[in-house]
Every structure is written in C-alpha cells, then in structure tokens.
OpenMM code with the backbone's topology and positions (N, CA, C; nanometers):
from openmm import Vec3, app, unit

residues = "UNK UNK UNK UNK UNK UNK UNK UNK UNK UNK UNK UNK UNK UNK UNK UNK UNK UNK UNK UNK UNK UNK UNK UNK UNK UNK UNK UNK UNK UNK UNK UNK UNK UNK UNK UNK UNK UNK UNK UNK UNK UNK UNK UNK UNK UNK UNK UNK UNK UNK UNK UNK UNK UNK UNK UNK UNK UNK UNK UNK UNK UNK UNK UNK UNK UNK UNK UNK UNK UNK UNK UNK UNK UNK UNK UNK UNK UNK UNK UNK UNK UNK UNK UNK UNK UNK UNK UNK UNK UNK UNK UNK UNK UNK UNK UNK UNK UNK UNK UNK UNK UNK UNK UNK UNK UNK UNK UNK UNK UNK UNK UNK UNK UNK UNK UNK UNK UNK UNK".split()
positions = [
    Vec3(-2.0270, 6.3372, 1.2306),
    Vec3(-2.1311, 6.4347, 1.2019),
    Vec3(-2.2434, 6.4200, 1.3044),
    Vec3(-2.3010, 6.5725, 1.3796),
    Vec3(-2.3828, 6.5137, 1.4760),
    Vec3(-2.5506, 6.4498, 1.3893),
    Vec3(-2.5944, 6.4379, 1.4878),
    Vec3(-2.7401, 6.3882, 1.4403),
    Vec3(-2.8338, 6.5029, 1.4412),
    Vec3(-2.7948, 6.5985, 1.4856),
    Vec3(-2.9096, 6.6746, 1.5176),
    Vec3(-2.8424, 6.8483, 1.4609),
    Vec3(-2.9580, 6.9083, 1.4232),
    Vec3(-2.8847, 7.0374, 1.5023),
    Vec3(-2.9800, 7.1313, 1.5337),
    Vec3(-2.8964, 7.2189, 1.6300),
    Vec3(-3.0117, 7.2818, 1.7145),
    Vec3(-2.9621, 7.4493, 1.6542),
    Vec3(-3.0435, 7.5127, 1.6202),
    Vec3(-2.9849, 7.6869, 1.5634),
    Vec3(-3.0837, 7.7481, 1.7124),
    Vec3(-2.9917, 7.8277, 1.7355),
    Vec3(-2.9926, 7.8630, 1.9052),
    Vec3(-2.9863, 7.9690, 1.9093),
    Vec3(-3.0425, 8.0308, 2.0635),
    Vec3(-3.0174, 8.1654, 2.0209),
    Vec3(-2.9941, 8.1496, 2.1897),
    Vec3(-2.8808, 8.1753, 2.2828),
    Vec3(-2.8351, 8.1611, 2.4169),
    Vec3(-2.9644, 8.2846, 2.4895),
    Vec3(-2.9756, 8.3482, 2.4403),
    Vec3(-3.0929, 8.4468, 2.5734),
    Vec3(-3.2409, 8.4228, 2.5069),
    Vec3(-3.2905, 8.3127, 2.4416),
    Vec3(-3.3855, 8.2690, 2.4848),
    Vec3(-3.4590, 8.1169, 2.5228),
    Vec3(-3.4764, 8.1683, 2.6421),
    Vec3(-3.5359, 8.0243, 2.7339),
    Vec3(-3.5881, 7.9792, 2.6498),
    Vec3(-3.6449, 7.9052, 2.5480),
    Vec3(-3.6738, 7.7953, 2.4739),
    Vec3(-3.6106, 7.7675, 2.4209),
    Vec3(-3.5082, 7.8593, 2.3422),
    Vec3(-3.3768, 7.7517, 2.3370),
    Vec3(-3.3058, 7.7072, 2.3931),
    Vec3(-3.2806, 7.7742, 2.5129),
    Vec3(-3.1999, 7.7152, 2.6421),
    Vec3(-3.2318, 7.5635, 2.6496),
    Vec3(-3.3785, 7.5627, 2.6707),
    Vec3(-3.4626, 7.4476, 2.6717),
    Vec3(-3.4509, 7.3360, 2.5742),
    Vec3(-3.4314, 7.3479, 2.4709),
    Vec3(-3.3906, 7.2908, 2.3628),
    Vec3(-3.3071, 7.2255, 2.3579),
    Vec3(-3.2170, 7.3084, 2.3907),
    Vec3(-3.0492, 7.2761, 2.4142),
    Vec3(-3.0158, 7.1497, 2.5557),
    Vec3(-3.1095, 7.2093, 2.6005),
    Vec3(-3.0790, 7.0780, 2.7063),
    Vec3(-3.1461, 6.9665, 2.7081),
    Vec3(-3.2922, 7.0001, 2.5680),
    Vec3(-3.3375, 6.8449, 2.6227),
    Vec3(-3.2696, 6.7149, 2.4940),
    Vec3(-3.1982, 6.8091, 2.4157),
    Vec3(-3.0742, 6.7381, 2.3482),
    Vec3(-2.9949, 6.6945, 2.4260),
    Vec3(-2.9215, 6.7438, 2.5124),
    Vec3(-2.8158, 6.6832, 2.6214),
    Vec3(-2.8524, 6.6228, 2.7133),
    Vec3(-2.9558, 6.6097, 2.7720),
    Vec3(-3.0159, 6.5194, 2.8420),
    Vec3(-3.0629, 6.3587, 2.7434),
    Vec3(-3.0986, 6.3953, 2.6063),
    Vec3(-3.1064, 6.3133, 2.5758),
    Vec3(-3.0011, 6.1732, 2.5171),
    Vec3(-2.8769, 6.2427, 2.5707),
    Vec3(-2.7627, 6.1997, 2.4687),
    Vec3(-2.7407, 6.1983, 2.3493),
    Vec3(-2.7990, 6.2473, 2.2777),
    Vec3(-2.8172, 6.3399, 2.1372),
    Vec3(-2.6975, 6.3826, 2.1074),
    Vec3(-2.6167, 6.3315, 1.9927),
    Vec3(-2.4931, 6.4239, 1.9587),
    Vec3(-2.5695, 6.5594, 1.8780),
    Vec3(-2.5293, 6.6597, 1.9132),
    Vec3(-2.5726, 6.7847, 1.8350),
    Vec3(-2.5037, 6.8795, 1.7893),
    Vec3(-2.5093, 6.9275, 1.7147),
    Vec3(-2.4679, 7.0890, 1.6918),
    Vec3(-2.5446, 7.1768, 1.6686),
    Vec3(-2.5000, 7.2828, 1.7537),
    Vec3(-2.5785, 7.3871, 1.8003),
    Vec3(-2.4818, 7.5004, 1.7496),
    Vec3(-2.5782, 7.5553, 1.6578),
    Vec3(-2.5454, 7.7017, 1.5816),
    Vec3(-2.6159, 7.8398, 1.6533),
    Vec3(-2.5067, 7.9142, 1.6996),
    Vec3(-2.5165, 8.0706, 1.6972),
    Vec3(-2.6188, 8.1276, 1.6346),
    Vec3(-2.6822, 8.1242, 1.5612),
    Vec3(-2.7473, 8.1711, 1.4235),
    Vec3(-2.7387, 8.3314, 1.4252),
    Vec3(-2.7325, 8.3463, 1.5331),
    Vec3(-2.6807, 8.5772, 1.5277),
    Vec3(-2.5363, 8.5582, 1.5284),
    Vec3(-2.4820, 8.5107, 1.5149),
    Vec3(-2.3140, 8.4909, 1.5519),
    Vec3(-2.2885, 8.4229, 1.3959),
    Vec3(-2.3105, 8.3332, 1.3455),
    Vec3(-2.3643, 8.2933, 1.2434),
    Vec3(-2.4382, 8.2350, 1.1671),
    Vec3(-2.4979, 8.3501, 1.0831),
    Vec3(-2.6176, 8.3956, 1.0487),
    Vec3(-2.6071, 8.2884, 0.9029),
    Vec3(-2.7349, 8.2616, 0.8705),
    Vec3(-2.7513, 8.1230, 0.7514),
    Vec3(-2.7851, 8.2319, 0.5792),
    Vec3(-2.7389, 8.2016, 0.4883),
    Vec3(-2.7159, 8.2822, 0.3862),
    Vec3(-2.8249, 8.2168, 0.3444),
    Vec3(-2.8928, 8.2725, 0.1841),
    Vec3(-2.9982, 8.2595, 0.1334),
    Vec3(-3.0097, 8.1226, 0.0973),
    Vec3(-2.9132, 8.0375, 0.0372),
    Vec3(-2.9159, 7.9486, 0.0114),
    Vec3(-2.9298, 7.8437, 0.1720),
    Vec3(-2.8595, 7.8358, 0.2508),
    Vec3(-2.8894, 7.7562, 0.3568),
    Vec3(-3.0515, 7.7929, 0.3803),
    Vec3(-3.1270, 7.8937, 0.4241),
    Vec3(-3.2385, 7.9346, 0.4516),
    Vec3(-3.3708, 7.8676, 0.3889),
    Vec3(-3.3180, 7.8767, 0.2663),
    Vec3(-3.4331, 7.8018, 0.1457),
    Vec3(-3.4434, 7.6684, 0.1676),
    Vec3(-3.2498, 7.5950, 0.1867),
    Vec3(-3.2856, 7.4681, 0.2264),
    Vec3(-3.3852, 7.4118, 0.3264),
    Vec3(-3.3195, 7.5096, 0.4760),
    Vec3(-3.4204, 7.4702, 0.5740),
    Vec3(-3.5667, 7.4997, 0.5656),
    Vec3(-3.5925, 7.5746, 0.5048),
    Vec3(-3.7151, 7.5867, 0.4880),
    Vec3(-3.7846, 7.4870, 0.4212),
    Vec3(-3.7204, 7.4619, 0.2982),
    Vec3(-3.7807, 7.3113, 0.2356),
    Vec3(-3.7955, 7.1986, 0.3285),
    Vec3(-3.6843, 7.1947, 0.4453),
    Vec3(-3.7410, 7.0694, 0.5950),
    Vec3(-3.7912, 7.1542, 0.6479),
    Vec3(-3.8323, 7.2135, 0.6884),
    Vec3(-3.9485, 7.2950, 0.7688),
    Vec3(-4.0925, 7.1927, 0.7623),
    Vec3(-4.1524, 7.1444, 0.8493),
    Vec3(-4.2882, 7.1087, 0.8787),
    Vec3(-4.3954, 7.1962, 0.9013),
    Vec3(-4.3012, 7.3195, 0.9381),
    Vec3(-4.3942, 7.4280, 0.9410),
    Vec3(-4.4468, 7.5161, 0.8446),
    Vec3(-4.5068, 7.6024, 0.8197),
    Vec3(-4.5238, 7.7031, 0.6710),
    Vec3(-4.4184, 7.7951, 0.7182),
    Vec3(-4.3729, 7.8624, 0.5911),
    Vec3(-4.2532, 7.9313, 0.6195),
    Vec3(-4.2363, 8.0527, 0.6693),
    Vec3(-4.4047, 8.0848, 0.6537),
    Vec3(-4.4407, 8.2371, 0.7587),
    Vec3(-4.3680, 8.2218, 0.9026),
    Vec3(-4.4337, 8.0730, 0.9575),
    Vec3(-4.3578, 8.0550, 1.0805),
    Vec3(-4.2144, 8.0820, 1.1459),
    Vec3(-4.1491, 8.0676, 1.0420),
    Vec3(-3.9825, 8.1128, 1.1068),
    Vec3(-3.9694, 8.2580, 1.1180),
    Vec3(-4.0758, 8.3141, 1.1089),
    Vec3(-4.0181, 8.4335, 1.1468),
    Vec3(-4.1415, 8.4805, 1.2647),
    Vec3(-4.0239, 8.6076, 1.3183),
    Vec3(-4.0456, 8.6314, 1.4562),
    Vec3(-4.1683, 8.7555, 1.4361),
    Vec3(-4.3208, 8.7387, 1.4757),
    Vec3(-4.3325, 8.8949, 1.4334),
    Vec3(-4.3552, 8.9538, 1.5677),
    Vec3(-4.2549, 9.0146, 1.6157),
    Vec3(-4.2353, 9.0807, 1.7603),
    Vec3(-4.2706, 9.2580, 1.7228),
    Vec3(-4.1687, 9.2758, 1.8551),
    Vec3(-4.2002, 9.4380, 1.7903),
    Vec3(-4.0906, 9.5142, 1.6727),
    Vec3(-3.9882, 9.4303, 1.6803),
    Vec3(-3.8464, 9.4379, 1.5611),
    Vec3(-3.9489, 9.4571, 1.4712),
    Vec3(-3.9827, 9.3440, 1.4445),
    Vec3(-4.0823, 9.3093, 1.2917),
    Vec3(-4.1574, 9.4875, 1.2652),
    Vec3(-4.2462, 9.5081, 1.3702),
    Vec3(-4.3000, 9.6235, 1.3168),
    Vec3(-4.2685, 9.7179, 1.3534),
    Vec3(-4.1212, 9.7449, 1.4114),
    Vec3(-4.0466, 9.8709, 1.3911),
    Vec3(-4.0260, 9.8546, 1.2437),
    Vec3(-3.9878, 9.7755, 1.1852),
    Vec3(-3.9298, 9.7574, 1.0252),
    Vec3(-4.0632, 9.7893, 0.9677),
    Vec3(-4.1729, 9.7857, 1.0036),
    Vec3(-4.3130, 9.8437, 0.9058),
    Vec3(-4.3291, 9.7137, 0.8295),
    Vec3(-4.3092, 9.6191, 0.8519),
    Vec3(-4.3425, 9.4438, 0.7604),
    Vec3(-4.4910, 9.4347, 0.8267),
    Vec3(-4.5459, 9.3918, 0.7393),
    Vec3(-4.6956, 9.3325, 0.7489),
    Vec3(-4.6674, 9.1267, 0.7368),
    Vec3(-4.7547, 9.0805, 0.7954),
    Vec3(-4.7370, 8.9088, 0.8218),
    Vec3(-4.7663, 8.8965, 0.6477),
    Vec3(-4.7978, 8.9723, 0.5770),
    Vec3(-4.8364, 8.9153, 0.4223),
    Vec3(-4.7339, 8.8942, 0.3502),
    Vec3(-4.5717, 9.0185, 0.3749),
    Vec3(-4.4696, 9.0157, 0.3591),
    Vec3(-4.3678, 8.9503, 0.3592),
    Vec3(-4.4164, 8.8006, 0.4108),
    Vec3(-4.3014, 8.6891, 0.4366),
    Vec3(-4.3902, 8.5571, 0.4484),
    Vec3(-4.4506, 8.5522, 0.3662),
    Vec3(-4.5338, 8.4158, 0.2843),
    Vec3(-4.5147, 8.3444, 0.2186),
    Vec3(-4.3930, 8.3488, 0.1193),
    Vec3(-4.3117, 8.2490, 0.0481),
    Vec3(-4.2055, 8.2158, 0.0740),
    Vec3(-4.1436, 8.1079, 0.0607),
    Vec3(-4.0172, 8.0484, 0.1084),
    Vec3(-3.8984, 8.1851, 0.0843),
    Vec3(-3.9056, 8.2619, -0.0797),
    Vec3(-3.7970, 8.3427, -0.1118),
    Vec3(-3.8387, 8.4925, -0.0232),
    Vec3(-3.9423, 8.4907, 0.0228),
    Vec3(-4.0042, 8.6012, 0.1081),
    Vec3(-3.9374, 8.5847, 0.2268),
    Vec3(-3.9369, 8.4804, 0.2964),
    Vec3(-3.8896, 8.4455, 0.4094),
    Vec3(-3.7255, 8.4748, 0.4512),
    Vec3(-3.6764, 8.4077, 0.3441),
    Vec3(-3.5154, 8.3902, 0.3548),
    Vec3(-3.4545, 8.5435, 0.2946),
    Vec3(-3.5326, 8.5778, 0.2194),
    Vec3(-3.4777, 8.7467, 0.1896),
    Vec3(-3.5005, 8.8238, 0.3188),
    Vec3(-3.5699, 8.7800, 0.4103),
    Vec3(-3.5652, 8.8981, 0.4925),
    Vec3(-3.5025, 8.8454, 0.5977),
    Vec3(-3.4626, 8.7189, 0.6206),
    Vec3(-3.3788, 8.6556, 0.7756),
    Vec3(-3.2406, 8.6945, 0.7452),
    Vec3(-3.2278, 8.6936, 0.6037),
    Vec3(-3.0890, 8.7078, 0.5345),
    Vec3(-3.0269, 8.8742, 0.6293),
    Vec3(-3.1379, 8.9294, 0.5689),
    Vec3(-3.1122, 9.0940, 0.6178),
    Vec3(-3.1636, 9.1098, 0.7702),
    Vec3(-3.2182, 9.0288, 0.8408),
    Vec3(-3.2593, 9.0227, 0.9445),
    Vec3(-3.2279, 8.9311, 1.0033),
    Vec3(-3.1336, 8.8557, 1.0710),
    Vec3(-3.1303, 8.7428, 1.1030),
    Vec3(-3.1841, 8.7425, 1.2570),
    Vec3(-3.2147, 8.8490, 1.3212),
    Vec3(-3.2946, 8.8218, 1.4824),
    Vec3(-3.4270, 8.8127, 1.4587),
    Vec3(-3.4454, 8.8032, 1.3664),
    Vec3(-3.6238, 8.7971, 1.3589),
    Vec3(-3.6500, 8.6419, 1.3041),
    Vec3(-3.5452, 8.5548, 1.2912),
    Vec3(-3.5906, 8.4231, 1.2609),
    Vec3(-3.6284, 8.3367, 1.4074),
    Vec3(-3.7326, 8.2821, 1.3985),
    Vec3(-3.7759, 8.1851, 1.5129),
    Vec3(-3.7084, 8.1181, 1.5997),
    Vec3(-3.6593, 8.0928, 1.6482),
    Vec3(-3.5896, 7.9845, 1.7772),
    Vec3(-3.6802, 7.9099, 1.8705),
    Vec3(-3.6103, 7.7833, 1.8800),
    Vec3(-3.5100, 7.7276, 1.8242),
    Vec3(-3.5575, 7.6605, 1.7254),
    Vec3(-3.4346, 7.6222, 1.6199),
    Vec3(-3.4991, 7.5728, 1.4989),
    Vec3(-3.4172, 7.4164, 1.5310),
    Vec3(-3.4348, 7.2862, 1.5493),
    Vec3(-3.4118, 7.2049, 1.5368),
    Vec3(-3.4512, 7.1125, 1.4042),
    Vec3(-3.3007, 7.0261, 1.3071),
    Vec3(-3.2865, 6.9703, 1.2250),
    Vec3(-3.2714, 6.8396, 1.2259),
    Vec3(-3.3118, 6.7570, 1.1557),
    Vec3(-3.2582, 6.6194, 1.1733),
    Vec3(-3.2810, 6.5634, 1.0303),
    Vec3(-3.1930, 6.5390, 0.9296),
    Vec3(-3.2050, 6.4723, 0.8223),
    Vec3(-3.2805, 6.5700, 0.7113),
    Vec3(-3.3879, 6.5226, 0.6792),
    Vec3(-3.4584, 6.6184, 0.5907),
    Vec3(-3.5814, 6.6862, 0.6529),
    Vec3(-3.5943, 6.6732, 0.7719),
    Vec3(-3.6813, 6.7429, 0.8447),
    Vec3(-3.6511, 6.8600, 1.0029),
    Vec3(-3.7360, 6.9409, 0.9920),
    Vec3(-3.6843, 7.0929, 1.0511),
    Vec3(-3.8062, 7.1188, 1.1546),
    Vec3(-3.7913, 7.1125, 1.2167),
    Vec3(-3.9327, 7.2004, 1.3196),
    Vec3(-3.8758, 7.3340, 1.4058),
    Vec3(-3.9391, 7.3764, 1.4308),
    Vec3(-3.9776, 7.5173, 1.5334),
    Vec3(-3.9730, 7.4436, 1.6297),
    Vec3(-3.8998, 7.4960, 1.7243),
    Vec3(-3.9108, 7.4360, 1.8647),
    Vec3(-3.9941, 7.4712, 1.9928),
    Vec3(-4.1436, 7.5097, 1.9389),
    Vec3(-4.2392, 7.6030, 2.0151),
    Vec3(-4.3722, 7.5338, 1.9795),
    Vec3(-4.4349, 7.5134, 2.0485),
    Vec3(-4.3833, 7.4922, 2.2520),
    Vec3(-4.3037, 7.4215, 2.2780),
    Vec3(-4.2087, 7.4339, 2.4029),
    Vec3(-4.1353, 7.3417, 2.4276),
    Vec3(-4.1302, 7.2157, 2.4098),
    Vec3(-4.2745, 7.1406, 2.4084),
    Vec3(-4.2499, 7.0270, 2.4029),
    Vec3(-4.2359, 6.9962, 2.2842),
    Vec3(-4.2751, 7.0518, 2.1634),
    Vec3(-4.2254, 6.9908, 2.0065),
    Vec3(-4.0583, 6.9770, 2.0356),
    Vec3(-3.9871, 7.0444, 2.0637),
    Vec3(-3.8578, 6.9921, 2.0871),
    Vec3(-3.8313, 6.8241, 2.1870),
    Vec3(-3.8822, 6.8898, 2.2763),
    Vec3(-3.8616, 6.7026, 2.3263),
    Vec3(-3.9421, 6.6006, 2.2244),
    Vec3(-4.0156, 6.6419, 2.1938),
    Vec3(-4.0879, 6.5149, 2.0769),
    Vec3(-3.9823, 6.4952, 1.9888),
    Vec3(-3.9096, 6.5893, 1.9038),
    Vec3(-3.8703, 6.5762, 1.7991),
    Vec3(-3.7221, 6.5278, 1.8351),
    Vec3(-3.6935, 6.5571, 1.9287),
    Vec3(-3.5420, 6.4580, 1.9890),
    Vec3(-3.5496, 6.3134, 2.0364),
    Vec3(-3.6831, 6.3093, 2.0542),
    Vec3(-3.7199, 6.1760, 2.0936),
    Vec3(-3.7508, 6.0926, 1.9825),
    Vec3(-3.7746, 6.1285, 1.8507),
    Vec3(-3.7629, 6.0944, 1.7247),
    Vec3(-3.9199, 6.0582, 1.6927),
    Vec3(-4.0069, 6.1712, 1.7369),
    Vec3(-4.1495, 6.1591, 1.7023),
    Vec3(-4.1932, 6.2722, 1.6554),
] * unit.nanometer
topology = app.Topology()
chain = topology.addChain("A")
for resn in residues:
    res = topology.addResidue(resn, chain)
    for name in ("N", "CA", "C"):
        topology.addAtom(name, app.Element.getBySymbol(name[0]), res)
C-alpha cells in the first residue's frame, strides 16, 4: 500500500509539481485521475474529514463555478462540498495530497513539498 496519495489532475502545473516532488522524494505514491476517477460522496466526506483545510477550500471557484451561478456561501459544509464535487468533479482543488488521516491542498507549491517531507 503506497504511503501517500496524490489526486491529480495531469494539465495542471501544480500538480505536475506535486507529482514530482513525490518522486523525487522516493515516496511510494498513488496518484489518482480524479476526472478519470471521480471520488463518490462517501470517499469525499472522508477526505474532507483529513482535510486541514476548511472544506470551502476544495473547491475551485474559477469561472466553471460561476458559469453554474454557485455563490462561495453554497459550499460551506462538508455535505455542501461533496454534493457538488460529486456532480462536479473539475471544480475540486488540485492537488489534493493524503497521508494517513491527514489531507492538504497542495497550494502553494510548497505545502506539497512540506507535506511529503512529513511536516
């Protein structure tokens, strides 16, 4: 089982980034697709419970977000969150790196090297 895992998204440079400062680190990992496959309500809630972050954070509010007409008030609770990544899964944050019972956002880059480095 790896130690880590990295939920990835290949066309964006911070996860790219991510991804390699796992492999540079010798880090066994697994690295999930997450648009390829996408995390169901129940996985979502979990990660969110390791999340260090508030759970507003995993989501993306780009311009997707407000083509869909969502306001940031709209995804404030954990079941707020995961109901809409469920139906949305490109609007969740990247990269999301896991380790045990704890989850971070991988933004700015360097929270990912911290958090592979086990700090």
């Amino acid at each position: 089982m790896a130690d880590l895992t990295v939920l990835h998204n290949p066309r964006c440079s911070t996860s790219r980034h991510a991804v390699d400062v796992v492999a540079g680190a010798g880090v066994e990992a697994e690295v999930v697709q997450y648009l390829r496959t996408p995390l169901d309500r129940e996985q979502l809630l979990d990660l969110i419970g390791k999340l260090e972050d508030p759970p507003a954070d995993l989501v993306r509010k780009d311009a997707y977000f407000d083509q869909l007409g969502l306001d940031p008030d709209d995804v404030v609770t954990p079941d707020q969150v995961a109901d809409l990544l469920v139906e949305h899964p490109r609007l969740m944050q990247r990269p999301v790196l896991i380790r045990g019972d704890r989850a971070i956002i991988g933004r700015p880059k360097t929270r990912a090297e911290e958090f592979v480095a086990g700090r």
